[in-house]
C-alpha positions in Angstrom: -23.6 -16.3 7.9 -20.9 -19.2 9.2 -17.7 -17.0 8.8 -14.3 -18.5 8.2 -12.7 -15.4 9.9 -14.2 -13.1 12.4 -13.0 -9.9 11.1 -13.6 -8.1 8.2 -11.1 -6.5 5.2 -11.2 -3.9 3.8 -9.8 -2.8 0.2 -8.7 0.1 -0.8 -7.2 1.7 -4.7 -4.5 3.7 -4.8 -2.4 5.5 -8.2 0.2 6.2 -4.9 1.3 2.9 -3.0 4.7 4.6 -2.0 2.8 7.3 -0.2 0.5 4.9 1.1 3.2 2.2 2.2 4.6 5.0 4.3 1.7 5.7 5.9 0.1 2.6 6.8 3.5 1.0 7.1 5.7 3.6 9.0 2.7 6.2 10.0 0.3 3.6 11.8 2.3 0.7 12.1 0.5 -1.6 10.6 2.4 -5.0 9.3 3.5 -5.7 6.1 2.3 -9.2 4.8 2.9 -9.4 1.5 2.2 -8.2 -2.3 -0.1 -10.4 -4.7 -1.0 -9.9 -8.0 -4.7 -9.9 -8.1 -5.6 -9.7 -12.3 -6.2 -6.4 -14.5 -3.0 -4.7 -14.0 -3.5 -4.3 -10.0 -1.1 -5.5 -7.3 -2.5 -5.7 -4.3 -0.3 -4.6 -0.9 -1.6 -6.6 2.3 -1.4 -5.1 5.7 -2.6 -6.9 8.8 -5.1 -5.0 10.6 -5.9 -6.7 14.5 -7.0 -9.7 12.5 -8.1 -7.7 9.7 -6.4 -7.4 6.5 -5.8 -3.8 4.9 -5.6 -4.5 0.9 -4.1 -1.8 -1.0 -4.8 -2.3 -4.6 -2.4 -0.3 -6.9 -2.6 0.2 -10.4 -0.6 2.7 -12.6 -3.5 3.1 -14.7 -5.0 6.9 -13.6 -8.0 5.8 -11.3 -11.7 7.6 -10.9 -11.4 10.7 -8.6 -13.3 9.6 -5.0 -16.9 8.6 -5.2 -19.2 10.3 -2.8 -20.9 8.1 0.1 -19.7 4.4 0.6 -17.0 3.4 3.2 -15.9 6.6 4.0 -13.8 5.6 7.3 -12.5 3.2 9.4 -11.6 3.5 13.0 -8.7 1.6 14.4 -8.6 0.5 17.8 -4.9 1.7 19.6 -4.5 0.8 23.1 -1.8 4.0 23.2 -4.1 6.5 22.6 -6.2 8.0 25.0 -8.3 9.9 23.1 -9.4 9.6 19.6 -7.0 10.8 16.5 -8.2 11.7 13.7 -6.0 11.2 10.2 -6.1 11.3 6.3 -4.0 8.9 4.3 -2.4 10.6 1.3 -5.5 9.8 -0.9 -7.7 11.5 1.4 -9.0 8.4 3.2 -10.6 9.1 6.8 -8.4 7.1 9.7 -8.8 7.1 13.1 -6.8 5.7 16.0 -9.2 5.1 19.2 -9.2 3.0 22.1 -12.8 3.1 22.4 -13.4 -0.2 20.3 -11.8 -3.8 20.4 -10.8 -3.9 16.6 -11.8 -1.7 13.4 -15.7 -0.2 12.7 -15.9 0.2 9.0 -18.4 3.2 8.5 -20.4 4.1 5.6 -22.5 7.0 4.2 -25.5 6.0 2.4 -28.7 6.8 1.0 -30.8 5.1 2.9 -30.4 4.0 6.4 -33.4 1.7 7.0 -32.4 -0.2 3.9 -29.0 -1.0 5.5 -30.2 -1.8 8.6 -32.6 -4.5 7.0 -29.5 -5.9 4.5 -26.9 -6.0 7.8 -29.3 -7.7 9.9 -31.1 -10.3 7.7 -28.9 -10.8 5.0 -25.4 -10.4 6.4 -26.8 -11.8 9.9 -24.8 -9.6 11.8 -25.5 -8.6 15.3 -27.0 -5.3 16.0 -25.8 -2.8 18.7 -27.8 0.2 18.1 -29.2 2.1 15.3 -26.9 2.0 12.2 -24.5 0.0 13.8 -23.4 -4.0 13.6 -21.0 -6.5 14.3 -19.9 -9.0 11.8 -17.6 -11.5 13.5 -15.2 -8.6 15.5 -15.6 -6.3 13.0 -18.1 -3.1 13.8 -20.1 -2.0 10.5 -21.3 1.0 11.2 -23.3 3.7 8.3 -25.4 6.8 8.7 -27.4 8.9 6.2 -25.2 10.8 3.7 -27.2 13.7 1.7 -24.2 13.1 -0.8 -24.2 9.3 -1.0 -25.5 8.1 -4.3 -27.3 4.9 -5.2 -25.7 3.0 -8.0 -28.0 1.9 -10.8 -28.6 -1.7 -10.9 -26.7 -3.6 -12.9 -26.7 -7.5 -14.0 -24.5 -10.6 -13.1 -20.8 -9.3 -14.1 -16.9 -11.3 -14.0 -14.9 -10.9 -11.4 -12.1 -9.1 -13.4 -15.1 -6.6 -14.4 -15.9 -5.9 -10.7 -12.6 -5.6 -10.3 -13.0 -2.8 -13.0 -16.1 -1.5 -12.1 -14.8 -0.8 -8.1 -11.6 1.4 -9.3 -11.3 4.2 -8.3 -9.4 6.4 -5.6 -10.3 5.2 -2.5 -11.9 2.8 -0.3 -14.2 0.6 -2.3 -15.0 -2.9 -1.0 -14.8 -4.9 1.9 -14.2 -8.8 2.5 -16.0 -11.3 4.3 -14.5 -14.6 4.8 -16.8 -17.8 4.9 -16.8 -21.4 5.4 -18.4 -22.2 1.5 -18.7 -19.3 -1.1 -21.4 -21.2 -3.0 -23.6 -22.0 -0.4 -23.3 -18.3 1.0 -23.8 -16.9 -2.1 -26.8 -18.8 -3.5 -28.3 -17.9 -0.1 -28.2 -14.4 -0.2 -29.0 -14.4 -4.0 -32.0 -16.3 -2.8 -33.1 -13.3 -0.8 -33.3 -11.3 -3.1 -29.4 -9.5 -2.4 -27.8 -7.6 -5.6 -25.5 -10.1 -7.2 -22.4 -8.7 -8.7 -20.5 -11.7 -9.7 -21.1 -15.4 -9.6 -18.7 -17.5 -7.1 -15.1 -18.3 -9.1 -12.1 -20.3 -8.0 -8.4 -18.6 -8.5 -6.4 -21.3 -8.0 -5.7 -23.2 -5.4 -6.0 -20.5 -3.2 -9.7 -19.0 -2.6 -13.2 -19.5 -4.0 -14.9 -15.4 -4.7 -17.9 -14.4 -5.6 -19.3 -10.3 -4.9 -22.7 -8.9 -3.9 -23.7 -5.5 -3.6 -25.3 -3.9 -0.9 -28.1 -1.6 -1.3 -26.5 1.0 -2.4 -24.0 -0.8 -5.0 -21.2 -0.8 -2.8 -19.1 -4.5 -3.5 -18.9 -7.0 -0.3 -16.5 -9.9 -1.7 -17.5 -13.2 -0.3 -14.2 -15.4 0.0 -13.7 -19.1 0.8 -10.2 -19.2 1.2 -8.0 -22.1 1.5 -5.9 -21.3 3.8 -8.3 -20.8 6.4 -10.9 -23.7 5.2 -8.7 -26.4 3.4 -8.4 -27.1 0.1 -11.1 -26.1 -2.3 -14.0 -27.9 -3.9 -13.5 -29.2 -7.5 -16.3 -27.5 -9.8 
């Protein structure tokens, strides 16, 4: 996978970006970048994250409660601590602050661990440390079975603004990796036989998306964005 960025983002939904302003902003520290309007009623609130971006995505609309499973935590490395410290944002979101890794390791529960390992390594083409655990770019992806994690039934080809639908809920609910060309990344994984969730589309002038879905549903947006490739291709 010829990546664009070499660390991964991770979006989250709130109903309670005040809350969750403090906390990332004034509880973590964590930079304030700016607010864009993403489609469907959401406004998404981007935090810089070691290279990483942290995109809350608020809606007044009453979200889902938590699903079980998915990306259930992410670890943040923090040169100050000596030891690891365990938090929950005000939605209930699993943070901690370690200085044990270099960036962020985004972990997952899921349903079937084998499965993952064979979508991380061939698909994504990310580098394996050890059982259940990867590196894309900087970024550790890490997962582990979860008795509760549940397998979404397969779905067909959707729109972006219905991915965007289908992901609310409270939580964290997709992550982004950045790539040289969306097309050529996505018809490659579609190729392999990768869950597609939405076929590439341009927003603007600003970034090329499409979505797959790993195998247990969860949403990985692919994004060719222009600021870090140059402007986009004319389709």
């Amino acid at each position: 996978m010829e990546l664009a960025k070499q660390f991964v983002d991770v979006g989250i939904f709130t109903n309670r970006i005040e809350e969750m302003r403090a906390f990332y902003g004034e509880r973590i520290h964590l930079p304030f970048e700016e607010i864009l309007p993403v489609g469907a009623g959401v406004r998404q609130h981007r935090f810089g994250l070691l290279g990483s971006v942290m995109k809350i995505n608020h809606t007044r609309d009453p979200l889902p409660p938590r699903k079980s499973g998915g990306y259930k935590r992410i670890a943040i490395f923090d040169a100050n601590a000596s030891t690891v410290s365990k938090l929950r944002d005000p939605d209930g979101n699993e943070i901690e602050l370690t200085p044990r890794i270099e960036q962020i390791e985004i972990h997952l529960g899921v349903t079937d661990e084998g499965a993952f390992e064979q979508f991380y390594r061939d698909a994504l083409q990310a580098e394996r440390l050890g059982a259940g655990r990867f590196k894309l770019g900087e970024t550790i992806i890490s997962f582990a079975h979860d008795p509760d994690a549940i397998r979404a039934q397969k779905s067909g080809v959707a729109s972006a603004t219905e991915v965007i639908g289908a992901m609310r809920a409270i939580g964290m609910r997709y992550i982004t990796v950045q790539v040289r060309d969306c097309d050529r990344e996505h018809r490659r994984l579609t190729s392999m036989g990768v869950w597609e969730g939405a076929a590439p589309v341009t927003l603007g002038a600003v970034a090329r998306i499409s979505f797959i879905r790993d195998p247990d549903g969860n949403f990985i947006e692919v994004s060719q964005r222009a600021s870090l490739t140059g402007p986009l291709p004319v389709r």
